[in-house]
N, C-alpha and C positions, 0 to 999 in steps of 0.2 A: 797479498794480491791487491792491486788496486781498485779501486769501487769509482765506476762513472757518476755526474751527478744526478741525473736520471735514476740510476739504481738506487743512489745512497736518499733519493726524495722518495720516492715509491714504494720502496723498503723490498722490490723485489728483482732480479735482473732482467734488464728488456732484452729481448734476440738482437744476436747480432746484425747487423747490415753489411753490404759490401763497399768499400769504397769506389763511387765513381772517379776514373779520373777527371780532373780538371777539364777546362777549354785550352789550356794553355799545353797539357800533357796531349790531347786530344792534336794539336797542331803541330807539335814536337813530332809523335809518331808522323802526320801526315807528311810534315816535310823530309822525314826519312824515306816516308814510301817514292817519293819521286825525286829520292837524292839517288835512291837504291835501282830502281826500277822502270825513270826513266830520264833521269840523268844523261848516258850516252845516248839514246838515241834523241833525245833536244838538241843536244852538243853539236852531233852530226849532221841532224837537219840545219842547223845553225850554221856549221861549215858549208853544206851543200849551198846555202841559201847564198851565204860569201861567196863561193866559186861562183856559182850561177852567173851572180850580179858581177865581177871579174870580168868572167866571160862575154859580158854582155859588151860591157865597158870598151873590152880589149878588140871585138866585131863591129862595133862602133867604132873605133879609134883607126881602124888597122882592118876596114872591110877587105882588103886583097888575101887576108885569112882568113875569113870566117869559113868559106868550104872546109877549111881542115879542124876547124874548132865546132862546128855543129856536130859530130859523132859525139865528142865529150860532151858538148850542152846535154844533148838528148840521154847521155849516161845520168850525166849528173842528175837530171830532173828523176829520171828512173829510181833513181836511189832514191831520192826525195821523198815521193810517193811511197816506196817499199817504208822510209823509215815512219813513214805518216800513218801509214798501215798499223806499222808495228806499235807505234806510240798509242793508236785508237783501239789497238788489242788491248794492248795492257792495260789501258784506263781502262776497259771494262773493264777486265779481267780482274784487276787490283783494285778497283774500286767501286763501280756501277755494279757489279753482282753483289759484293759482300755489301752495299745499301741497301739493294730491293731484298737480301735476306733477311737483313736490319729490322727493316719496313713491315716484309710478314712476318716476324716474330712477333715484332710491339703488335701487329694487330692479334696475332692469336692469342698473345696475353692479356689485351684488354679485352677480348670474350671471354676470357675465361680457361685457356687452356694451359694450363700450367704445364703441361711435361710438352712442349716446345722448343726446339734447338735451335740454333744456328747452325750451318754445316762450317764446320772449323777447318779452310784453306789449308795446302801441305804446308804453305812458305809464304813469307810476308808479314806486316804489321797487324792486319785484319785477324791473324790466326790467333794472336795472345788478345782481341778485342773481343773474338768468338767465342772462347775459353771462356772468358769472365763472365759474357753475358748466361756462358750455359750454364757456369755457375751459380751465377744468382738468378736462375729459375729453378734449380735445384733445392737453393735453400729458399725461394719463395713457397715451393712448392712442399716440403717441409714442413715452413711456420705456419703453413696453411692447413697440412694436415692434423699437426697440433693444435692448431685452435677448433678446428671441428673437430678434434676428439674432445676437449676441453668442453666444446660447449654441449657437445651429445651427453659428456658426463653432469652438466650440470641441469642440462636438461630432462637428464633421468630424475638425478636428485631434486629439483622442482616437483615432478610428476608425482615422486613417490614422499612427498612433503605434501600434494595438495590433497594424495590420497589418504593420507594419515589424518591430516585437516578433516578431511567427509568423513572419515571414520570417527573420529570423535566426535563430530556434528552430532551426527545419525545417533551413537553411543549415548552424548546428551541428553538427546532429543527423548531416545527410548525412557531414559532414567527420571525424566522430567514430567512424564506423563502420570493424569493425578490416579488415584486406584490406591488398593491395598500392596503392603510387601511381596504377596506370590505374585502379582499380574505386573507388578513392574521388574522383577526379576526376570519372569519368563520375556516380557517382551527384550530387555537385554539380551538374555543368551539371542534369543530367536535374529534379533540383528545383528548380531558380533560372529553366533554362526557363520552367516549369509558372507559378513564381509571379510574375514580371512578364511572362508572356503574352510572350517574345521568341521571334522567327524560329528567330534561331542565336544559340550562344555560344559563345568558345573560352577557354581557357587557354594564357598564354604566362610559359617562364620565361626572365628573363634569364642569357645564359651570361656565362665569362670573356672572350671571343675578342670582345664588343661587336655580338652577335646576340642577337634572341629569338628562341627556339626553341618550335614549336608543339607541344604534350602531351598534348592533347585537346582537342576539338570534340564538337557534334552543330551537326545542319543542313546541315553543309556537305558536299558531294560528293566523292570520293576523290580525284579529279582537284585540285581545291579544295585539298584538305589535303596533299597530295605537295607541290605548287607551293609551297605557304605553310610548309613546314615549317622555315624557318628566312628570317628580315631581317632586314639589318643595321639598326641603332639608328638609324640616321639618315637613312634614308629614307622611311616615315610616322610616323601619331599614335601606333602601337603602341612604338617606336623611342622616341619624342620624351616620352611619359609613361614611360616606362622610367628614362629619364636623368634627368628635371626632374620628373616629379610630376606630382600634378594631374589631375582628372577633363577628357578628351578627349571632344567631343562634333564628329562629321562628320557633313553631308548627303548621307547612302546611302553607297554602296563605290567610287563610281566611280576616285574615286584609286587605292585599293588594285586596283582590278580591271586599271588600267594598267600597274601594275607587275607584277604577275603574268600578266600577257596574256593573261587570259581572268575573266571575271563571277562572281564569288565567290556570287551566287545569281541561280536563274534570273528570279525576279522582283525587284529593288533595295527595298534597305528604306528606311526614311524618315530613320533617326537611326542612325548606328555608333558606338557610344559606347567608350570605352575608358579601364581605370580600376585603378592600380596595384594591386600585392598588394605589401604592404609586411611586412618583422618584424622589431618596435624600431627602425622609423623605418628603417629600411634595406629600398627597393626589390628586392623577389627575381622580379618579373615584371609581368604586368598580366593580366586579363582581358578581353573582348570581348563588348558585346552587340548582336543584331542588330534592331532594335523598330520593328514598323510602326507609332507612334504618337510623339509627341516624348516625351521624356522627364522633360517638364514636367509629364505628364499623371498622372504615378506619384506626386506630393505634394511637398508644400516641400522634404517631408525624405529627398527620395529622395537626396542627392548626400550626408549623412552617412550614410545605409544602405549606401551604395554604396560608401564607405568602408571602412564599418564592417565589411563582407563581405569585401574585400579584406584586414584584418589579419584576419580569422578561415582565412582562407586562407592566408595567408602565414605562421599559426602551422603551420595542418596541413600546408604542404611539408616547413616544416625538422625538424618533430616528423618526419615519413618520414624527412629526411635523415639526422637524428638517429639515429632507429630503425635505416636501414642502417648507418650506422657501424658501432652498438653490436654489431648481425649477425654485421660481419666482423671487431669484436677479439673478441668473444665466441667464432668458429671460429680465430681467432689462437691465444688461449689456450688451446682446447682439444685444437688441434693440437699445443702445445708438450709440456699433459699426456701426451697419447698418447706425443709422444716419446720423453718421460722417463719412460714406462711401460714403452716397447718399451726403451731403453735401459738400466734398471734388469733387467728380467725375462730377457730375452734374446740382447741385442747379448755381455753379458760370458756369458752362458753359448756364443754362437754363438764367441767371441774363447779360451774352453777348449777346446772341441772344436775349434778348429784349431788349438793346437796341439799338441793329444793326437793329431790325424790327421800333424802333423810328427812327433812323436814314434813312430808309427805305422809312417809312412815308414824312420823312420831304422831302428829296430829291423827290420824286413822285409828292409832294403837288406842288416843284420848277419849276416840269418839267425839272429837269436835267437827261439825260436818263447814260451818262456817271458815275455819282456818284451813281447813282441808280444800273447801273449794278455792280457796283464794290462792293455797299452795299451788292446784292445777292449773288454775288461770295462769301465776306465774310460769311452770313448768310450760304451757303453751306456745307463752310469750317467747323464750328463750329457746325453745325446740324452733320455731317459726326463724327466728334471726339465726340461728345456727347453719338451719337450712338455706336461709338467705348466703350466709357466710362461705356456706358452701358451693351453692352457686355462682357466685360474684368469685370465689376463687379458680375453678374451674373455667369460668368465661375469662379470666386475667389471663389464665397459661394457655388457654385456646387461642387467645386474642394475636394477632400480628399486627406490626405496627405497617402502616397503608403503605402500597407503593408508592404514593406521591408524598411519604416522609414523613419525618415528624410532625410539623406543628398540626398539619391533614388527621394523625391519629388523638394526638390530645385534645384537638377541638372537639372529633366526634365523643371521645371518652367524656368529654366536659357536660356537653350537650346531654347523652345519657343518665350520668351522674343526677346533673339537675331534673329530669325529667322521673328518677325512679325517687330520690331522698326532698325534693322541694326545695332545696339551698339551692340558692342563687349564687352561681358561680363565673366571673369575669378574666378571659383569658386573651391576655395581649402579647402579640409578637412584635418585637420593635427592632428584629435582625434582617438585613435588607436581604442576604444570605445568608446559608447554615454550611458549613464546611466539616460536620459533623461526619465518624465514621460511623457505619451501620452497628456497633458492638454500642460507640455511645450514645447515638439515640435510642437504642434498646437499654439500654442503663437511666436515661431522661427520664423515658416511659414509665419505665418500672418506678422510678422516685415517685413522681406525680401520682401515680397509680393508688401506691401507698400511701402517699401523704392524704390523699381524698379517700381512701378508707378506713385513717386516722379520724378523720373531719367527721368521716357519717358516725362512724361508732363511738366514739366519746366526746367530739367538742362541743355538741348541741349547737351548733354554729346558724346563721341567717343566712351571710353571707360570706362570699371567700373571694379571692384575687390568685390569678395565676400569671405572673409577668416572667419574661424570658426576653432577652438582649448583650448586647456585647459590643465591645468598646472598638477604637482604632488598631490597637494591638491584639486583636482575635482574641481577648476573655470574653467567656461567657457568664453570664449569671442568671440564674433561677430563682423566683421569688414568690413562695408558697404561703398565704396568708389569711386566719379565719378572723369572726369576730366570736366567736366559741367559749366555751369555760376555760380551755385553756390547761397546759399542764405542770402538776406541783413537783418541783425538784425534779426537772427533769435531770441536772447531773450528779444526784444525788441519789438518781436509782440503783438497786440493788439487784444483780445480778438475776436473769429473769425476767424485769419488769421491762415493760415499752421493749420489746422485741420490733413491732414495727420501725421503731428509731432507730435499733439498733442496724434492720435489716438495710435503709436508707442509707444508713453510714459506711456499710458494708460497698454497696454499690457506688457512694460516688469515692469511693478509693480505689475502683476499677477503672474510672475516668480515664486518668486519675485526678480528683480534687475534692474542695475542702467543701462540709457541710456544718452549718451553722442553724442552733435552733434556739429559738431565743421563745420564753414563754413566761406568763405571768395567771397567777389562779383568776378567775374574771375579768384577763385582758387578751382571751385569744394568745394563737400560736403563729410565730412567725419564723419558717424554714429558709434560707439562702444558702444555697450552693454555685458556687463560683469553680470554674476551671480554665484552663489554658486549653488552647492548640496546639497539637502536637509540632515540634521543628517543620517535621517532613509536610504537616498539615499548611503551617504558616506559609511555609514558600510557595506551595501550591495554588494559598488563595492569593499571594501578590502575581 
């Protein structure tokens, strides 16, 4: 079969048309309709007109006859007239009616009225002209119904494309809201309900042990949901799409209700549908619907929604999962800090006062009342800074760093510093801005913090320098500097020792960046820490 080139460009076939005749075919017939139809009576007007003029001729020529040739004049003209008649009939007849039918048809057609005829003449050229046009209103009328069915259907399919769209909005939207695992669960079903009109639904995660475990529900009775709280994989569709995939479609619960040994709703629903939650192609549960109506009835594209819902789900478990993680290395680490706060500040001060109170002992045991008092004096002195120790640590974790940011919280820490130990302390900012995230001015903080109660407890320091600035390329640099005793083999400590350095180093590799401590025995301590901007940071501050 041959392919138009229309068809073979579009790649699909166009409707057909009908062919109009020509102007030339259009003139063809006409001059048949008046070869046919009024042909003789032209001819004989045409004779009559010859006699006439004859006549006229011969009553002029030959007046002593004209009385006997006037009956025939007045014949002839009679005829004349008849055939004049008859000629003005026919042209309506054959022509001027089948126009003005012509005429109302194109106008009904271009309102709009497609089932519009022509009345088709018994006989004549007009009658196969009639034909055609009824024709091709018949198949206008046709490609016209096809294309409004065509676009009703694609106009459904829009419709139930932009409903699918809200549904997953909405679906998002619920998943995305911040709270714990039960309250973003329940707000799910509670929408997903609402929007495909289902009885119940539930949520099931797969565990290790080759069980789903049930998470949450609505619809179903307490009774219901104890029973259901956990089945093994291989005893229904919930079990069986767990392990192999695939949208699960059941006739009501009756299954499920046998295994649980009692009706999972008081009235049975028509379709239990059951349909993975997947993340990156790896099965982390399924979920449950319960729907008085089949689920054919939701659109072609309910079983890619249904999908599609399922991995937006299965992103928002493991983002939870995730997010607990991070929870508990997050109190990981900050238990460790604490430690190494509590171990820095006061473990070695509680490790002298025992044993100045050995020392204590020994001397009391001596009866030497001299060394004894000098023991307490000590004991004092050290219970006094212990206390100090513990105060100064507790205002540190109390402490937040100011709304109005860092360098706002380091000056006032600066300021106190000097005001409680006497060391004169000089803090300069030389960054026009800070494009700092709030985790790393909490990391800044915490450095400084420590390194000045480094400074109070061992360097016997005058004075100190605290500078902070950053280059064209968003580094920063911190620059923490005593004129102090200063510390011996700092990298040649022994595990234990300088915990506060330790804890500093700790933090600025959460940055993440490099800490640098350069010291000499009676040349002061001088700490640098240098870091980058993050990518996402840098582009932000161009």
């Amino acid at each position: 079969m041959s392919t138009s080139p229309e068809q073979t460009r579009s790649g699909s076939p166009r409707p057909a048309t009908l062919a109009i005749p020509p102007a030339t075919e259009w003139q063809r017939k006409t001059h048949r309709l008046f070869l046919n139809r009024l042909s003789l009576p032209l001819l004989g007007l045409a004779l009559i007109f010859a006699g006439v003029g004859a006549e006229a001729f011969v009553i002029l020529a030959y007046p002593q006859h004209a009385y006997a040739l006037y009956p025939l004049l007045g014949l002839l003209m009679l005829t004349g007239l008849a055939l004049i008649w008859l000629i003005i009939a026919r042209v309506r007849h054959d022509l001027v009616e089948p126009l003005a039918h012509l005429r109302n048809w194109s106008l009904r057609m271009r309102s709009g009225n497609l089932s519009a005829r022509i009345p088709v003449p018994e006989n004549g050229e007009f009658r196969e002209l009639a034909q055609d046009m009824n024709r091709l209103s018949d198949e206008l009328k046709s490609l016209t119904m096809d294309m409004d069915s065509h676009v009703r259907a694609q106009t459904v399919r829009l419709a139930r494309k932009t409903q699918s769209l809200d549904i997953l909005y909405d679906i998002a939207s619920s998943l995305s809201q911040p709270g714990d695992l039960d309250k973003l669960l329940e707000s799910f079903l509670d929408t997903f309900i609402e929007l495909v009109d289902a009885r119940a639904a539930t949520v099931r995660i797969l565990t290790n042990n080759g069980q789903t475990r049930l998470v949450a529900s609505r619809g179903l009775s307490a009774e219901v949901v104890e029973k259901d709280r956990s089945m093994d994989t291989s005893l229904c569709q919930c079990g069986w799409a767990a392990k192999e995939g695939g949208i699960r479609i059941q006739r009501g619960t009756q299954p499920c209700a046998k295994l649980l040994g009692t009706p999972m709703l008081n009235q049975d629903c028509q379709e239990f549908v059951v349909v993975p939650v997947t993340y990156q192609d790896r099965i982390v549960g399924v979920y449950n619907l319960f729907l008085d109506r089949p689920m054919s009835a939701l659109g072609e594209d309910i079983h890619d929604l249904l999908n599609s819902i399922g991995k937006h789900l299965g992103l928002a478990l493991e983002k939870s999962r995730l997010d607990n993680q991070a929870r508990q290395l997050a109190i990981m680490e900050e238990r460790n800090i604490i430690g190494n706060e509590l171990h820095d500040s006061l473990a070695q001060g509680l490790v002298s006062m025992r044993l100045q109170v050995k020392m204590l002992g020994e001397s009391l045991h001596k009866k030497d009342l001299r060394v004894s008092q000098s023991e307490v004096r000590h004991l004092r002195t050290a219970i006094e800074e212990a206390h100090v120790s513990l105060r100064e640590l507790l205002a540190n974790y109390r402490l937040k760093i100011d709304e109005r940011g860092l360098v706002p919280a380091v000056a006032g820490m600066v300021e106190r510093f000097s005001q409680e130990t006497g060391i004169n302390v000089y803090f300069h900012n030389e960054c026009q801005k800070l494009n700092l995230t709030p985790l790393q001015e909490s990391q800044i903080f915490h450095i400084v913090k420590e390194a000045l109660s480094n400074i109070r407890q061992h360097s016997h320091a005058c004075n100190a320098r605290i500078l902070l600035n950053n280059d064209s390329r968003g580094a920063y640099t911190l620059l923490i500097e005593d004129d102090g005793e200063g510390i011996a083999a700092v990298s040649e400590a022994r595990p234990g020792e300088h915990i506060g350095l330790s804890v500093m180093r700790e933090r600025a590799e959460r940055l993440p960046g490099e800490l640098t401590i350069e010291s000499e025995p009676g040349e002061g301590t001088r700490i640098v820490l240098s870091f980058p901007l993050a990518p996402h940071q840098t582009a932000a501050a161009k």
